[in-house]
GUKOL-501802 format. One record per residue (C-alpha): residue in one letter; y negated, z negated, x negated; residue number from 1. Coordinates in pm, whole numbers. Each point is the difference from the previous one (the first is absolute). Layout:
BEGIN
<atom rest="a" v="Y" w="Z" u="X" nr="NUM"/>
...
//
This chain:
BEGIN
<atom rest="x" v="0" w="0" u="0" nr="1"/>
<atom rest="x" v="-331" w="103" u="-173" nr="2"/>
<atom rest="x" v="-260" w="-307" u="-14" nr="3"/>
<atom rest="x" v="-275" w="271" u="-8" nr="4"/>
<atom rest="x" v="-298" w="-57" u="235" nr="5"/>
<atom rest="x" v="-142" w="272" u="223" nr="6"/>
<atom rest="x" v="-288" w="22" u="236" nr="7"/>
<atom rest="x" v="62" w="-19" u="349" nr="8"/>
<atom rest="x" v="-125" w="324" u="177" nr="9"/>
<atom rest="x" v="68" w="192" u="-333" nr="10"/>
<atom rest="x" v="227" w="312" u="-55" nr="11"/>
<atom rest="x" v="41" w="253" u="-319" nr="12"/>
<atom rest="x" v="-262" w="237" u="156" nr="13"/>
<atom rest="x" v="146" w="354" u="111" nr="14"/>
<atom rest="x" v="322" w="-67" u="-209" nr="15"/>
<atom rest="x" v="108" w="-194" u="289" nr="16"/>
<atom rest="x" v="-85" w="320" u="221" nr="17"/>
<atom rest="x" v="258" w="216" u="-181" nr="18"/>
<atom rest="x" v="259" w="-282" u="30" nr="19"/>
<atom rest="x" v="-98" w="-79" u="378" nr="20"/>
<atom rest="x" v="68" w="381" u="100" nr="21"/>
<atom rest="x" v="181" w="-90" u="270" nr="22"/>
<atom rest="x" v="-279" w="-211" u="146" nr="23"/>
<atom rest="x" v="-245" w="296" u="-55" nr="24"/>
<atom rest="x" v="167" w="208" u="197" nr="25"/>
<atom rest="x" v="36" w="-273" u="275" nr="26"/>
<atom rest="x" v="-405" w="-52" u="-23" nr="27"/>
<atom rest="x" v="-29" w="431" u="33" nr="28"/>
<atom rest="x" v="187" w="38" u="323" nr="29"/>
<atom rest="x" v="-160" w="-319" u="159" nr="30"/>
<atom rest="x" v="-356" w="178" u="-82" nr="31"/>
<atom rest="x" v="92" w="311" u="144" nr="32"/>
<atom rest="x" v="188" w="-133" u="310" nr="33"/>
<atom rest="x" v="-345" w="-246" u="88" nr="34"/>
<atom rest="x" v="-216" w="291" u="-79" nr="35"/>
<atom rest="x" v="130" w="215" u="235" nr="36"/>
<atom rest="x" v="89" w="-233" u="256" nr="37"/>
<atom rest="x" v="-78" w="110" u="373" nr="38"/>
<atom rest="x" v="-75" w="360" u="-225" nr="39"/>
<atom rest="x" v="37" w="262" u="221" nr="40"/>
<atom rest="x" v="-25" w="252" u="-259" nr="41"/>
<atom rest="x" v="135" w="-238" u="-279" nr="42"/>
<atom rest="x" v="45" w="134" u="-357" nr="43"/>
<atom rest="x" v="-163" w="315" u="106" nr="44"/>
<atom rest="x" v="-386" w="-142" u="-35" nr="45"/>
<atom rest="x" v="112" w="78" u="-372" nr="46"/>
<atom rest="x" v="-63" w="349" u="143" nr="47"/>
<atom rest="x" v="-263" w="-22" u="245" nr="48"/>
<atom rest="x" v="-248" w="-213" u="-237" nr="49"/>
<atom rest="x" v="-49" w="162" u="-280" nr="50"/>
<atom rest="x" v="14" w="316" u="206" nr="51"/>
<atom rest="x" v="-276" w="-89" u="202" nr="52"/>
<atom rest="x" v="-221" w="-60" u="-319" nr="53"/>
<atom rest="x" v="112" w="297" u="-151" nr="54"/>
<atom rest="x" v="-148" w="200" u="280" nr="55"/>
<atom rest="x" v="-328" w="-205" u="22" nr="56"/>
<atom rest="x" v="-48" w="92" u="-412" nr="57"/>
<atom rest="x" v="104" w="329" u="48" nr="58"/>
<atom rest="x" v="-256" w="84" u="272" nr="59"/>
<atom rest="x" v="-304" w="-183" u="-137" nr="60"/>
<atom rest="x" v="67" w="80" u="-378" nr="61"/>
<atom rest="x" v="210" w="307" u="33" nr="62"/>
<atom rest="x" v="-194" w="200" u="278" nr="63"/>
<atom rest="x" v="-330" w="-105" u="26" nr="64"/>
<atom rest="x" v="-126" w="-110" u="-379" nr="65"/>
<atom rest="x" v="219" w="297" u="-161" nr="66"/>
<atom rest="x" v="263" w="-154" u="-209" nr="67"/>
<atom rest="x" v="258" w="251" u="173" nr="68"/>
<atom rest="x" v="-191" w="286" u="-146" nr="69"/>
<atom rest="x" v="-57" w="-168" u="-348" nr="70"/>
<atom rest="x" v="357" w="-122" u="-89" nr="71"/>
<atom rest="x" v="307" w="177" u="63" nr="72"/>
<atom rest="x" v="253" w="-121" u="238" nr="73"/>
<atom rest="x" v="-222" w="-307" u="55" nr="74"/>
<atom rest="x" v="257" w="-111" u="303" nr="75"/>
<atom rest="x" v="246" w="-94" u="-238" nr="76"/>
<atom rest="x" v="-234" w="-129" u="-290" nr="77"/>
<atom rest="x" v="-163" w="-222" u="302" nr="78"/>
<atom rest="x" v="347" w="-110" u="148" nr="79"/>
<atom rest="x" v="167" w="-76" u="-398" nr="80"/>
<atom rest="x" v="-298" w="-265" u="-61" nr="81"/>
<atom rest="x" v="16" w="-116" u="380" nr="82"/>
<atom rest="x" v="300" w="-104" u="-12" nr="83"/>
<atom rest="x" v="-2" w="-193" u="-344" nr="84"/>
<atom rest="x" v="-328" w="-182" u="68" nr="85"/>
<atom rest="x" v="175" w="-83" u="373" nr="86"/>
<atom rest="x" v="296" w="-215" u="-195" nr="87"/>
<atom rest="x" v="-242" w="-134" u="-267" nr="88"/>
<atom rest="x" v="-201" w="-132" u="290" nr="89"/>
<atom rest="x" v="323" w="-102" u="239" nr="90"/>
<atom rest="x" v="134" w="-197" u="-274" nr="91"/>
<atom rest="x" v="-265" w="-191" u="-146" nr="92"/>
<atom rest="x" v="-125" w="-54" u="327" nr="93"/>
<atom rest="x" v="353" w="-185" u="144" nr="94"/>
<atom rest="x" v="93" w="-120" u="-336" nr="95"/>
<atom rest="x" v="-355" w="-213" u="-16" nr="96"/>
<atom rest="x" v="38" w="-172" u="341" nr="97"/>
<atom rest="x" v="372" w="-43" u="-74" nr="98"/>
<atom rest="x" v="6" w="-355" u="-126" nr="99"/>
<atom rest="x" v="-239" w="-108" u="297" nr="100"/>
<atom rest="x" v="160" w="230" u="248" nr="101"/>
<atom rest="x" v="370" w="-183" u="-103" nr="102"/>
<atom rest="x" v="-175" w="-365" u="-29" nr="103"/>
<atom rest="x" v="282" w="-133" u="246" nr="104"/>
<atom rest="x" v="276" w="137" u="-178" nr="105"/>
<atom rest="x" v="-131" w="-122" u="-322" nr="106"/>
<atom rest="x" v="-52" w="-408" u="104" nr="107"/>
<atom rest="x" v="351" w="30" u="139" nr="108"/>
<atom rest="x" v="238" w="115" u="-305" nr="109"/>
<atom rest="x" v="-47" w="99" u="-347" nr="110"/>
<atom rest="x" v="55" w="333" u="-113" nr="111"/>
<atom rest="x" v="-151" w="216" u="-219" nr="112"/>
<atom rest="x" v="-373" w="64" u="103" nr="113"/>
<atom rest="x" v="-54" w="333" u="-156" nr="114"/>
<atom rest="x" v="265" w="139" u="206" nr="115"/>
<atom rest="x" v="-292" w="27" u="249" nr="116"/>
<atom rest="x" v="-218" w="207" u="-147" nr="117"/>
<atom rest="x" v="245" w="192" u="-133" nr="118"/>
<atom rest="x" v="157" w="42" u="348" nr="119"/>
<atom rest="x" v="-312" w="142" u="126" nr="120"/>
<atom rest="x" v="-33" w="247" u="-283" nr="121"/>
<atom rest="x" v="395" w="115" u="117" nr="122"/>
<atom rest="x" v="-139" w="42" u="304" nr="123"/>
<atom rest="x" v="-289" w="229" u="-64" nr="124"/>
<atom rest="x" v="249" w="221" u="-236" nr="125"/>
<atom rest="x" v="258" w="51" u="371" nr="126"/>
<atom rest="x" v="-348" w="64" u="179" nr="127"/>
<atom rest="x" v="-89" w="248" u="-305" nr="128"/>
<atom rest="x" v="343" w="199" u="48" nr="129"/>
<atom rest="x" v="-31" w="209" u="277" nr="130"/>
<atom rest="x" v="-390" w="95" u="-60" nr="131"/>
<atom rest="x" v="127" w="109" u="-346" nr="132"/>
<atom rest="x" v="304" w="207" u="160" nr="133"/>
<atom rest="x" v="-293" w="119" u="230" nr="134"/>
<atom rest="x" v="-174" w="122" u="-280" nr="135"/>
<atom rest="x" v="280" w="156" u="-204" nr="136"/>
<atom rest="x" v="74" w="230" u="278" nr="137"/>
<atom rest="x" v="-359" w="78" u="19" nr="138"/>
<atom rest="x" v="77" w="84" u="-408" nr="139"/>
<atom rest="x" v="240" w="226" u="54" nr="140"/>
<atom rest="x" v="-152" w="225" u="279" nr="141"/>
<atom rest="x" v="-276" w="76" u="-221" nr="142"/>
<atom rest="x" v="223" w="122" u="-330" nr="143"/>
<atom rest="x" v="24" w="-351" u="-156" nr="144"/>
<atom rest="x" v="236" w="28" u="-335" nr="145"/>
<atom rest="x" v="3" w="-310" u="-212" nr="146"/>
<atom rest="x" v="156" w="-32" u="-323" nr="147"/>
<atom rest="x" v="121" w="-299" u="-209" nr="148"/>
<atom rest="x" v="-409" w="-105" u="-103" nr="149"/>
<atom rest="x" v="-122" w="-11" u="397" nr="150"/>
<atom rest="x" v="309" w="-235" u="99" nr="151"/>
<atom rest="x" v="-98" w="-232" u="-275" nr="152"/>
<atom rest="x" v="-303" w="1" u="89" nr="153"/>
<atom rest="x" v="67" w="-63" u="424" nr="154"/>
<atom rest="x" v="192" w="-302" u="-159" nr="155"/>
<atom rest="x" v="-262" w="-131" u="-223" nr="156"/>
<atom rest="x" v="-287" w="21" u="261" nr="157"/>
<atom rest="x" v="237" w="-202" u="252" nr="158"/>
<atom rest="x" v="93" w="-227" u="-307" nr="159"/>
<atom rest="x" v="-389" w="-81" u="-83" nr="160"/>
<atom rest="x" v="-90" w="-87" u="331" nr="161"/>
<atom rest="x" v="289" w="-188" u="67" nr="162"/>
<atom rest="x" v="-26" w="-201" u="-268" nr="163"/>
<atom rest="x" v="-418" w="-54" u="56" nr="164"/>
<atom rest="x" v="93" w="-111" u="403" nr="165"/>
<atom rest="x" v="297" w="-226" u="-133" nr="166"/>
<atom rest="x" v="-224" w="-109" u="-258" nr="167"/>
<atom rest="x" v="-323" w="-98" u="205" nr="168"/>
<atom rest="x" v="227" w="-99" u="310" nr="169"/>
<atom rest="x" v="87" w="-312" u="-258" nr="170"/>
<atom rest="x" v="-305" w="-55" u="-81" nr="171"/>
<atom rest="x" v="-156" w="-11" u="299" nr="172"/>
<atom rest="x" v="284" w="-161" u="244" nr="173"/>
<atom rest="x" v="-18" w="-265" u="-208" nr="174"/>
<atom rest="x" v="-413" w="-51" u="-33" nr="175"/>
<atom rest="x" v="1" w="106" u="403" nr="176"/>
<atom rest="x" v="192" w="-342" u="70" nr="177"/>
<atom rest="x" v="-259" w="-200" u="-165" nr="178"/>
<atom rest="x" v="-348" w="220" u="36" nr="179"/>
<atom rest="x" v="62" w="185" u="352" nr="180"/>
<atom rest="x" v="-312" w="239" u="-90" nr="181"/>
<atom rest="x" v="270" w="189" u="-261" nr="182"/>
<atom rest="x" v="85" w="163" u="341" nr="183"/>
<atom rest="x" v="-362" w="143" u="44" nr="184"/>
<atom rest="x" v="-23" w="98" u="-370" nr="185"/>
<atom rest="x" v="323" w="139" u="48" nr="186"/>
<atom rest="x" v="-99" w="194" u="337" nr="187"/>
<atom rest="x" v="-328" w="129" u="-195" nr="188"/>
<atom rest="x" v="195" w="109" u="-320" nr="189"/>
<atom rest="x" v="223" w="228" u="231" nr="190"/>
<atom rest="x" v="-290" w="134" u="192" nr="191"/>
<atom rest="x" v="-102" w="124" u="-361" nr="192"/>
<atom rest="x" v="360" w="142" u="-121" nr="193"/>
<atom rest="x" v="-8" w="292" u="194" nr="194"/>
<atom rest="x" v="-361" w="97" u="-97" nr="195"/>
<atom rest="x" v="61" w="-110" u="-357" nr="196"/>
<atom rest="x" v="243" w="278" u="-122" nr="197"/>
<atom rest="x" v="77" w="369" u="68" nr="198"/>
<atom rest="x" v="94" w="-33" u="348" nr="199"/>
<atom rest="x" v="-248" w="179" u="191" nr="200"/>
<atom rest="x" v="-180" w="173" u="-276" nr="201"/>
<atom rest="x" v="107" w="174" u="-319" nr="202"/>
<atom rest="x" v="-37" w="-180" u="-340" nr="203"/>
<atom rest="x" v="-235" w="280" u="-140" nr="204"/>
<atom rest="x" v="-291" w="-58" u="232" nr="205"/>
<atom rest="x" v="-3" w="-386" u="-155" nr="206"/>
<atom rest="x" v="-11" w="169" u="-336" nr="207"/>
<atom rest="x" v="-222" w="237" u="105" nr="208"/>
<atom rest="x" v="-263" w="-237" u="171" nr="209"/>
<atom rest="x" v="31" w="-289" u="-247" nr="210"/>
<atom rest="x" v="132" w="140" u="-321" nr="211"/>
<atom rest="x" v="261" w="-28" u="-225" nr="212"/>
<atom rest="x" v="-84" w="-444" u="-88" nr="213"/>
<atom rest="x" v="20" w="-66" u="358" nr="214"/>
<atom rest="x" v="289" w="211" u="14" nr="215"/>
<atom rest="x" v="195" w="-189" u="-234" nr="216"/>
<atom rest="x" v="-80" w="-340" u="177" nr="217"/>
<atom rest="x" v="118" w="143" u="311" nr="218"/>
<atom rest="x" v="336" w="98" u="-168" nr="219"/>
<atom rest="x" v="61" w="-328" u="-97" nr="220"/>
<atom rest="x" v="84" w="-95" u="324" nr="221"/>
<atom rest="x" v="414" w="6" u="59" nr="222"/>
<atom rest="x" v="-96" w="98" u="332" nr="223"/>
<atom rest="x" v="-200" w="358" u="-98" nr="224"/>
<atom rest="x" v="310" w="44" u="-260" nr="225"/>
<atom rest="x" v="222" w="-18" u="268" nr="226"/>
<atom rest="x" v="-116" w="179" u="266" nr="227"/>
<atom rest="x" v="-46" w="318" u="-291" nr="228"/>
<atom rest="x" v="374" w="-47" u="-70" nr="229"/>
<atom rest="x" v="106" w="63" u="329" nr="230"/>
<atom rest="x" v="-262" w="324" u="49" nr="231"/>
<atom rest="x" v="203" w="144" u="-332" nr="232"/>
<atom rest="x" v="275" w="-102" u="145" nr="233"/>
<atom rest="x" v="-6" w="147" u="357" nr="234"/>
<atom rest="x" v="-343" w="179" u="49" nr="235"/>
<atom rest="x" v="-17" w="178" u="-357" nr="236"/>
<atom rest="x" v="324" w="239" u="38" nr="237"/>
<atom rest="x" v="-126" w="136" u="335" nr="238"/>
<atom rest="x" v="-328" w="153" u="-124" nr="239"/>
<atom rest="x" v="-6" w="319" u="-139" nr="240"/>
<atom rest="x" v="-357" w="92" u="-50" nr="241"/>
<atom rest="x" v="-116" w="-277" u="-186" nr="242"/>
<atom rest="x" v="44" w="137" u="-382" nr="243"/>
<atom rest="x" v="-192" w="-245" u="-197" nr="244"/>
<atom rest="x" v="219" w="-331" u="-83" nr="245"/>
<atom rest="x" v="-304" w="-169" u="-48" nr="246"/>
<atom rest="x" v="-65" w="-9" u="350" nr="247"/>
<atom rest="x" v="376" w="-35" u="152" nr="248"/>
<atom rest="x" v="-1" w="-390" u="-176" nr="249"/>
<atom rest="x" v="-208" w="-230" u="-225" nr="250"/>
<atom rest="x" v="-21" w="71" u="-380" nr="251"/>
<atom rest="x" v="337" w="-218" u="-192" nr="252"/>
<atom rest="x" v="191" w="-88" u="349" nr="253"/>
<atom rest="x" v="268" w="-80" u="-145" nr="254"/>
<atom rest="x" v="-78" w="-76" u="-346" nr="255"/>
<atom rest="x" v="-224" w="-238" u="28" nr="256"/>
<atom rest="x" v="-119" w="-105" u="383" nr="257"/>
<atom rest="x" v="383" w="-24" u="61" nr="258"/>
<atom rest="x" v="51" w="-297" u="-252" nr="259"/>
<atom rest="x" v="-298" w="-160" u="95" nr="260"/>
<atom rest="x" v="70" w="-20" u="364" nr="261"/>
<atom rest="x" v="362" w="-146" u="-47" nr="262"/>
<atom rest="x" v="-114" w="-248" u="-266" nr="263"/>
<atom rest="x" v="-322" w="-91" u="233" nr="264"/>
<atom rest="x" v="237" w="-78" u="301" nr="265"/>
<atom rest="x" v="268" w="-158" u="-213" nr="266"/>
<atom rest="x" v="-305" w="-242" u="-121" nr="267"/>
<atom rest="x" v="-131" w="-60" u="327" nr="268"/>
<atom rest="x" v="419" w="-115" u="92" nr="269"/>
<atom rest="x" v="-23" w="-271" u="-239" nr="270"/>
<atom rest="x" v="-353" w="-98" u="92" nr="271"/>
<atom rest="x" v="160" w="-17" u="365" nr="272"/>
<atom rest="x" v="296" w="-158" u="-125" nr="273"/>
<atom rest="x" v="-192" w="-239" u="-184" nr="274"/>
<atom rest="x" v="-235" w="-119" u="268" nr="275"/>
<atom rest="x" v="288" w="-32" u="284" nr="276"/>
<atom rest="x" v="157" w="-254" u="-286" nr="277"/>
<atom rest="x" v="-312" w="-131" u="1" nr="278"/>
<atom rest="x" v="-34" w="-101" u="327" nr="279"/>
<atom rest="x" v="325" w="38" u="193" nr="280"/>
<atom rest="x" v="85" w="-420" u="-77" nr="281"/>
<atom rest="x" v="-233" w="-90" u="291" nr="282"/>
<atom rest="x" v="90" w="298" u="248" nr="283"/>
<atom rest="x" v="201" w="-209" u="251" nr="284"/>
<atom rest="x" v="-319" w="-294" u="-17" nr="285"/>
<atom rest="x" v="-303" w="219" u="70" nr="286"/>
<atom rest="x" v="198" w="189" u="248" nr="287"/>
//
């Protein structure tokens, strides 16, 4: 029998998520059953939603201010970033009002707390599944031909932002049970995502308006990084007309923005990590 001490309330952080698989799952099919409780149209909003946007951009950026005429196949350029932002947004979203949201489960029982988060971040990805099945059809009707380089990079975009929502869901479950304002700041930081990277709007107009500095400090962002992996990946092998490579993605993609948005959301996992150890003792007291 060891005579080691240990802290009530403490686990081994998101080790004890790999080992508690089991329990993840568990957590995943009681989110999606209470979410679409009394649903009529159940798992299908993962249709309808993000749909319903998709239109909205289309019409007020595609028709009326031009960006149909100024960038090739700007459907699917629009609909690859929609759909990215939409899980980045989903998931950090649930995973910060997880702890809160489970605060009866958690005074009950022990078990690891970051399968919460985490949970929510699953999720997202099951919600993300069928708009990205959406848009691979979408792909293929208009000559999409990937190779080896556009898969990795659909996997590494995915990868960053999962990583950044799994990251910051830590971070901010656990700050959201003691400050409940990390819910506003969370709210106003996702109101800025979408408008905050390529979505809407092609990176060349940000270098063209602000230069090449400001460019730079926008690329730092995992999010921007992202969001131009998946246009290589799924809006870059369906144009045709666009001959300059300059234009089709950012200058060193994958040489050097690459790197730097895996290592900045692989940081920002051990900042969350850090600050859920931080503060996860007291969860089941403040709750």
């Amino acid at each position: 029998m060891s005579s080691e001490l240990v802290t009530p309330g403490l686990g081994r952080g998101l080790r004890d998520v790999v080992r508690s698989r089991f329990l993840l799952k568990l957590l995943v099919a009681k989110e999606l059953k209470v979410r679409y409780r009394g649903s009529v149209l159940g798992l299908l909003w993962s249709y309808v939603k993000p749909g319903v946007q998709f239109i909205v951009f289309w019409f007020a950026l595609g028709v009326f201010l031009g960006m149909n005429d100024n960038t090739e196949n700007y459907p699917i350029y629009l609909f690859s970033g929609i759909i990215l932002i939409n899980f980045f947004t989903e998931a950090l979203g649930n995973a910060s009002r997880s702890i809160v949201g489970n605060g009866g489960l958690i005074k009950k029982i022990y078990l690891p707390r970051e399968l919460f988060p985490v949970a929510s971040v699953w999720v997202s990805a099951v919600h993300f599944v069928p708009q990205l099945v959406v848009l691979l059809i979408a792909c293929l009707f208009t000559g999409w031909t990937p190779g080896i380089l556009e898969l990795v990079a659909a996997v590494a975009g995915f990868g960053i932002v999962a990583l950044l929502a799994t990251g910051l869901g830590l971070f901010f479950g656990a700050a959201n049970v003691y400050f409940r304002d990390s819910e506003n700041f969370v709210d106003m930081l996702l109101m800025i995502a979408t408008w905050a990277s390529p979505v809407l709007y092609s990176w060349t107009m940000v270098r063209d308006t602000l230069g090449s500095t400001f460019l730079t400090l926008y690329q730092i962002n995992p999010l921007t990084i992202a969001v131009e992996l998946f246009h290589f990946a799924f809006w870059k092998p369906t144009t045709s007309a666009i001959t300059d490579p300059a234009v089709l993605s950012p200058p060193n993609l994958f040489a050097v923005w690459t790197p730097v948005g895996v290592f900045t959301a692989l940081a920002v996992i051990l900042l969350g990590q850090f600050t859920f150890r931080r503060l996860e003792g007291r969860f089941a007291q403040e709750l």
